[in-house]
C-alpha positions as CSV (number, residue, x, y, z in Angstrom):
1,X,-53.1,74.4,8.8
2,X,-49.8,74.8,6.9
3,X,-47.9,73.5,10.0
4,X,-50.3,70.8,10.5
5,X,-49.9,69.8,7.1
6,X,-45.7,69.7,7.1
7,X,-45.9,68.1,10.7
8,X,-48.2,64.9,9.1
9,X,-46.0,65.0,6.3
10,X,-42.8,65.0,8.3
11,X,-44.2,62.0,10.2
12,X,-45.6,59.9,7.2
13,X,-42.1,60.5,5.8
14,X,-40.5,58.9,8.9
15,X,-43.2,56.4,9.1
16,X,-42.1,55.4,5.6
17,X,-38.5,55.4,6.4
18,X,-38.5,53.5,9.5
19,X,-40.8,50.8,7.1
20,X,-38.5,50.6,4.8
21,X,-35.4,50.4,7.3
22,X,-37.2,47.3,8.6
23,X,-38.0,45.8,5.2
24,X,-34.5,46.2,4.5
25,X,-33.2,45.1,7.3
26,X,-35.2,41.9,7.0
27,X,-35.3,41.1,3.1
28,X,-31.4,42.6,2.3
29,X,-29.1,43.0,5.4
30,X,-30.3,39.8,7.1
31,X,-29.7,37.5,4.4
32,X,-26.7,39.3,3.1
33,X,-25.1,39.0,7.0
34,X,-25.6,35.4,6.7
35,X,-24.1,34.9,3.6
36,X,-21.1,36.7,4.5
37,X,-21.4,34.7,8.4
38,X,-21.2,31.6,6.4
39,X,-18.4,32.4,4.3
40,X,-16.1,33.0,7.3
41,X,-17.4,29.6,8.7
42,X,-15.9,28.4,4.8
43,X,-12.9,30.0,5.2
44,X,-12.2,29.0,9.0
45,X,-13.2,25.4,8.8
46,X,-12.4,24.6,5.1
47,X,-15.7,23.0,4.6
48,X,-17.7,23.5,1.5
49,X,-20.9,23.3,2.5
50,X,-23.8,25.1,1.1
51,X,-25.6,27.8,2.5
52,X,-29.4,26.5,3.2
53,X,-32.0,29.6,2.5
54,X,-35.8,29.2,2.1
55,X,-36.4,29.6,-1.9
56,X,-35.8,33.4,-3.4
57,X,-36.9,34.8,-6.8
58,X,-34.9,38.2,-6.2
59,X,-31.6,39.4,-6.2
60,X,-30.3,38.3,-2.8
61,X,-32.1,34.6,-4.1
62,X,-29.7,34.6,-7.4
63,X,-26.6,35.6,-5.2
64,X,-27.0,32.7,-2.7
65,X,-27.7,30.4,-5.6
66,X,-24.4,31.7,-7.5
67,X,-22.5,31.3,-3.8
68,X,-23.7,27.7,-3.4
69,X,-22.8,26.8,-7.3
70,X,-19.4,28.4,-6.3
71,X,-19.0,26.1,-3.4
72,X,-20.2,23.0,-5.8
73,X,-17.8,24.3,-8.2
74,X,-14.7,24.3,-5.5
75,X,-15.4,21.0,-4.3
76,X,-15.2,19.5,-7.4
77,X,-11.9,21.2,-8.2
78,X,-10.7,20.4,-4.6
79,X,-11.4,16.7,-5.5
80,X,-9.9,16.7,-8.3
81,X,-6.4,18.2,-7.0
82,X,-6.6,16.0,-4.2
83,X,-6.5,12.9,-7.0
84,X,-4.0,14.5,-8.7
85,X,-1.7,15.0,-5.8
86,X,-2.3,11.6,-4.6
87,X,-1.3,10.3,-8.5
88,X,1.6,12.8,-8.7
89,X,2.6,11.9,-4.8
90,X,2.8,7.8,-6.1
91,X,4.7,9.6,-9.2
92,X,7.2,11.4,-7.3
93,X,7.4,8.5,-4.8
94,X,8.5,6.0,-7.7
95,X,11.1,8.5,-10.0
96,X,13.1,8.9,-6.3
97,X,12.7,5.1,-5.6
98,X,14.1,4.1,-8.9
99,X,16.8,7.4,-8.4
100,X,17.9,5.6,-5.3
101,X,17.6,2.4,-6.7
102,X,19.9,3.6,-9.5
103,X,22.1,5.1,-7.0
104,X,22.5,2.0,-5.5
105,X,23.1,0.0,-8.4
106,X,25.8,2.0,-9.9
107,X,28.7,0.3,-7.5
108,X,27.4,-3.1,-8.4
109,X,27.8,-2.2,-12.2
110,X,31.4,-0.9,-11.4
111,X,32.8,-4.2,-9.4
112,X,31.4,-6.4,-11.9
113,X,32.9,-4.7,-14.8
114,X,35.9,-4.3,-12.9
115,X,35.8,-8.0,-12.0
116,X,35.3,-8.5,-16.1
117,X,37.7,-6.7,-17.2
118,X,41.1,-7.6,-15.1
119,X,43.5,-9.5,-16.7
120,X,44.4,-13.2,-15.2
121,X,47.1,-12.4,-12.3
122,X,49.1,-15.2,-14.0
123,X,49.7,-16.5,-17.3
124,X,48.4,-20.1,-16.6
125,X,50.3,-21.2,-20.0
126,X,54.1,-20.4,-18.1
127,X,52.3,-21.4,-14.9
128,X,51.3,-25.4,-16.5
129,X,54.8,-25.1,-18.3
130,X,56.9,-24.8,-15.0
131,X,55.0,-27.1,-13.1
132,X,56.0,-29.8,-16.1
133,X,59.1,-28.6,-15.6
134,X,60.0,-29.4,-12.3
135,X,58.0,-32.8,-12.6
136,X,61.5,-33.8,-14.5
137,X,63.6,-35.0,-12.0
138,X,66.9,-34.1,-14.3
139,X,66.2,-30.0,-14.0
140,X,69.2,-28.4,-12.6
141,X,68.9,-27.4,-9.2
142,X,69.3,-24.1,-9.7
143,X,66.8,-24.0,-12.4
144,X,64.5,-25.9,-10.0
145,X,64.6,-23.1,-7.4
146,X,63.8,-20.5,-10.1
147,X,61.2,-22.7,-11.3
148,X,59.3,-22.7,-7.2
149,X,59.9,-19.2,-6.8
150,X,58.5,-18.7,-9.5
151,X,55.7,-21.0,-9.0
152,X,55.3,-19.6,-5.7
153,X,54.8,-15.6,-6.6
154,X,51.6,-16.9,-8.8
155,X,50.1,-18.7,-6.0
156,X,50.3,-15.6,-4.1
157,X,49.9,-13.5,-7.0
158,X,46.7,-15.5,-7.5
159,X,45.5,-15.5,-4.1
160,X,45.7,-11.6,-3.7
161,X,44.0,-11.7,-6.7
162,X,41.2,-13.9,-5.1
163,X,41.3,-11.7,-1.6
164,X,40.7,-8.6,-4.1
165,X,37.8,-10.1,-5.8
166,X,36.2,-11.5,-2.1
167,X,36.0,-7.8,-1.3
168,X,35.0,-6.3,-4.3
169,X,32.0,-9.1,-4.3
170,X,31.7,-8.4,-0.4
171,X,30.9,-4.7,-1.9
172,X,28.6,-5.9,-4.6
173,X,26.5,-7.4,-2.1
174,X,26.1,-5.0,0.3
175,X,25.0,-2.7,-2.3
176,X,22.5,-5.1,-3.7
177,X,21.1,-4.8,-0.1
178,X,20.8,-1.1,-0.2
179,X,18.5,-2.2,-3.3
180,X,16.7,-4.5,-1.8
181,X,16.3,-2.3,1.5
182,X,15.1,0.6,-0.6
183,X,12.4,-1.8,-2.6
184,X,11.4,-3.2,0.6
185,X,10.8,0.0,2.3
186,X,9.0,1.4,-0.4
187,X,6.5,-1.5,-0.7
188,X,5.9,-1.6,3.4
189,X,5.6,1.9,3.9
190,X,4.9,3.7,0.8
191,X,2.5,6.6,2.2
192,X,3.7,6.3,6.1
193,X,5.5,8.8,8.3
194,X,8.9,6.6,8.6
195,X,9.4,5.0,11.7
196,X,12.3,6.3,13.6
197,X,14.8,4.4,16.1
198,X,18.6,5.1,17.0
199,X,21.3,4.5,14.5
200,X,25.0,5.0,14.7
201,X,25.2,7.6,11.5
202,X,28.8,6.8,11.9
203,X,28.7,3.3,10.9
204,X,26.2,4.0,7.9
205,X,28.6,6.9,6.5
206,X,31.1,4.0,7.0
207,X,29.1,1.3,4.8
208,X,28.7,4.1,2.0
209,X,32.3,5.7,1.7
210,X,32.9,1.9,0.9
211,X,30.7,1.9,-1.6
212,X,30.9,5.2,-3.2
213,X,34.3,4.1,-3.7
214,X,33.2,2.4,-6.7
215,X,30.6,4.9,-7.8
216,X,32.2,7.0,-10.5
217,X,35.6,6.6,-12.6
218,X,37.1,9.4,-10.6
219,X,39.5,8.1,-7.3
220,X,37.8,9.2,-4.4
221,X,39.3,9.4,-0.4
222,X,37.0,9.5,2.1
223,X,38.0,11.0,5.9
224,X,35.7,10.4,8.6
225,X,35.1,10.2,12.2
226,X,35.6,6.6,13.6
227,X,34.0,7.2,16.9
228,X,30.2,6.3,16.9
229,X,27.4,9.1,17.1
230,X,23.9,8.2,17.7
231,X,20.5,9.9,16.0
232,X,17.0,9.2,15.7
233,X,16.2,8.4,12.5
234,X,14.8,5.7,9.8
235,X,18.4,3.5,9.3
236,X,17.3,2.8,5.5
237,X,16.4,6.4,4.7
238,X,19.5,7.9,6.4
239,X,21.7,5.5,4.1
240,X,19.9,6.3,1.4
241,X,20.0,10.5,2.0
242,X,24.2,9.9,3.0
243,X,24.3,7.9,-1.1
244,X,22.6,10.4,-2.4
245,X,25.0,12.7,-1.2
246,X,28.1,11.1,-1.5
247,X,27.2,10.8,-5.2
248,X,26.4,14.1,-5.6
249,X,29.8,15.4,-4.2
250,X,31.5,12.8,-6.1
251,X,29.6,14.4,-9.1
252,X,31.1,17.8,-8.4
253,X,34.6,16.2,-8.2
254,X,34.5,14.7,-11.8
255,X,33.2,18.1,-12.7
256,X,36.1,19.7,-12.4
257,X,37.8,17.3,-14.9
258,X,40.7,16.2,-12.1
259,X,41.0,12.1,-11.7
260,X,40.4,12.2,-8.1
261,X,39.5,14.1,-5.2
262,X,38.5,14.1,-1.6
263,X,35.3,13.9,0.6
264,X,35.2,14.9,4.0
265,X,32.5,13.5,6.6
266,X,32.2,15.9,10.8
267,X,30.0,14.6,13.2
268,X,29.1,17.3,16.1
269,X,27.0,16.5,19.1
270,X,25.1,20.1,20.4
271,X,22.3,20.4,22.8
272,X,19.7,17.6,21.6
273,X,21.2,17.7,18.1
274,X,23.8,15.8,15.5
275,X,25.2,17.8,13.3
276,X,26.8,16.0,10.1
277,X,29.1,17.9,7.5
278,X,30.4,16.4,4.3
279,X,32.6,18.6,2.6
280,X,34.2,17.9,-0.9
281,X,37.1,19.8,-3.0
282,X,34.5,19.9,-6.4
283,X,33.4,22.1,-8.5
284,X,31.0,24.2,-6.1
285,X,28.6,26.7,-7.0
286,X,27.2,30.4,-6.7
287,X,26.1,30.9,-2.9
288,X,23.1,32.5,-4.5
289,X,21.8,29.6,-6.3
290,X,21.4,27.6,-3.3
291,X,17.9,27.5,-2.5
292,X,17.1,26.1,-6.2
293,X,19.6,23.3,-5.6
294,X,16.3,21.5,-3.1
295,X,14.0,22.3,-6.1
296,X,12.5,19.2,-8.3
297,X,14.2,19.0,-11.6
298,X,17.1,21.9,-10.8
299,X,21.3,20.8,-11.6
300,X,23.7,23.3,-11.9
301,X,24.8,20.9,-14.5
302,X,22.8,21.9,-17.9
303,X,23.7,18.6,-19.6
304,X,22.3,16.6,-16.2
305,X,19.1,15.7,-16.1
306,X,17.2,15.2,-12.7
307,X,17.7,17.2,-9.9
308,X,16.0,14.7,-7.9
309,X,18.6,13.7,-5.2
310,X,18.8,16.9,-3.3
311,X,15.0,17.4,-3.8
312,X,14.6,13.8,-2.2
313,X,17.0,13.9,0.7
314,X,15.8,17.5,1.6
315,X,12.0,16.3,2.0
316,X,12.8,13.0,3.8
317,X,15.3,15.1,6.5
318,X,12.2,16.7,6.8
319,X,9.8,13.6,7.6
320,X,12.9,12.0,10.1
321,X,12.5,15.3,12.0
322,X,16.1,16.5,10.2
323,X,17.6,19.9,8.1
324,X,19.3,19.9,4.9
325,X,21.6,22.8,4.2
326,X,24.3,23.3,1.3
327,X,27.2,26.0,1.3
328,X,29.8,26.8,-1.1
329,X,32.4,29.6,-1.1
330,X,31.4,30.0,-5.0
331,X,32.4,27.8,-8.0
332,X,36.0,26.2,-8.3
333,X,35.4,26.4,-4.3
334,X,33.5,23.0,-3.3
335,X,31.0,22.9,-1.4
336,X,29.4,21.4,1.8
337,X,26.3,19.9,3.1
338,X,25.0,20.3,6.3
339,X,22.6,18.0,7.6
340,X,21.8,17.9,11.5
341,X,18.9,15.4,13.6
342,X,18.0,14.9,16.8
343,X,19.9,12.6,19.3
344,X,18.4,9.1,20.4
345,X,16.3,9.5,23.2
């Protein structure tokens, strides 16, 4: 009877167990693999959706709720970010405009102060003066011919002067179209991918060594390559990037306190690329401190504010299909920057 006894105990016990197993299986495991199938499918796809499970008033039923008000939660938050980064991607997109802009400007301000500021190339007082002179017929002769060479230099003294002005306002204005370009592009294609066709990156480093001439107080010469090289990129974005760089190794120059200095542009065709070097004798900086120089808001300049340009040029490289690289041998060293893009098709 005693083995009896253990024998239908035994099996009630397994009976029980294997009840229970099922039970579990079916009220716990079940739902627990499906919320835990579901949030791989989150994960995978990105997609906040919420997990739909018949009503529960037990603990599994307060986990799904809590996972579905943590999916609410999330979507809210991503919605938010997403109109953040939309404002703060208009906000970004307007400071580097208006840096640009004011990159652009700067030459404009120089010529006309320039143009302000010079002096008459003759005195027209003694200019009126000789010309009454040798209206009187009873002028020595030899007085007379000091009187027309004299008359003569400030005509051409006057008409070098007038040359020099021609091309300083021939500079003006093709900075104010660099403006305009940059406004213009900014208005058309504000949140697009820019369009990219070939330019001869020869002729645009050209247009702005002109230009940079007149960007800073320091005396700037510019070497570079007079044989055209083709890329693929957006023509007003590439000048823009090349100002923006031109300035900042002018920058560096002045740094060092000297009143002039020099700026180097290479242009290497490899394989399907471009590589373009500027090089300047500036200031330079610790090797180790170049990948914060393509951060937002970094100078190695404490008194500078910004630390937009290199930020700027880095990410549009980026969108014309381009690299952005800077080297220095360390400070008091200058520095270069090495940009490279794909060749025209």
């Amino acid at each position: 009877m005693l083995q009896l006894a253990v024998v239908g105990t035994t099996a009630l016990m397994l009976l029980v167990m294997a009840v229970l197993s099922v039970m579990i299986g079916r009220l716990v495991l079940r739902p627990l693999n499906r919320v835990e199938q579901h949030m791989g499918v989150v994960r995978g796809s990105g997609n906040l959706v919420p997990l739909t499970e018949a009503p529960r008033r037990d603990e599994i039923g307060s986990l799904v709720d809590s996972f579905n008000a943590m999916l609410s939660q999330l979507k809210d938050l991503r919605e938010q970010v997403e109109a953040q980064s939309f404002k703060l991607g208009q906000s970004e997109s307007a400071v580097a405009v208006m840096h640009n802009v004011r990159n652009a400007l700067n030459p404009i301000s120089t010529v006309l102060s320039q143009g302000l500021g010079e002096a008459p190339a003759t005195d027209r007082a003694l200019l009126d003066r000789a010309l009454s002179e040798l209206a009187d017929d009873s002028i020595p002769l030899a007085r007379r011919q000091k009187l027309v060479a004299f008359v003569a230099a400030a005509l051409a003294s006057e008409a070098q002067a007038r040359d020099t002005r021609k091309e300083q306002l021939g500079i003006g204005r093709d900075a104010l179209h660099n403006v305009l370009e940059i406004i213009g592009r900014q208005q058309e294609q504000a949140h697009e991918r820019p369009p990219l066709d070939t330019c001869d990156v020869t002729d645009v480093v050209a247009r702005n060594a002109t230009i940079a001439r007149y960007s800073g107080a320091s005396s700037i010469a510019f070497h570079f390559p007079s044989k055209p090289h083709w890329v693929l990129a957006n023509r007003v974005l590439l000048s823009q990037v090349i100002g923006n760089l031109f300035s900042n190794a002018a920058e560096a120059i002045a740094a060092t306190g000297r009143e002039g200095g020099s700026i180097g542009v290479s242009i290497r065709e490899h394989d399907d690329r471009v590589e373009i070097r500027i090089t300047d004798d500036g200031e330079g900086f610790d090797p180790a401190a170049a990948p914060q120089l393509f951060q937002r808001g970094f100078s190695t300049r404490p008194h500078k504010s910004g630390g937009l340009g290199l930020h700027w040029c880095a990410n549009s490289m980026v969108a014309m299909g381009g690299s952005l690289r800077l080297e220095s041998e360390g400070k008091g060293r200058g520095q270069a920057r090495c940009w490279s893009w794909r060749i025209r098709n």
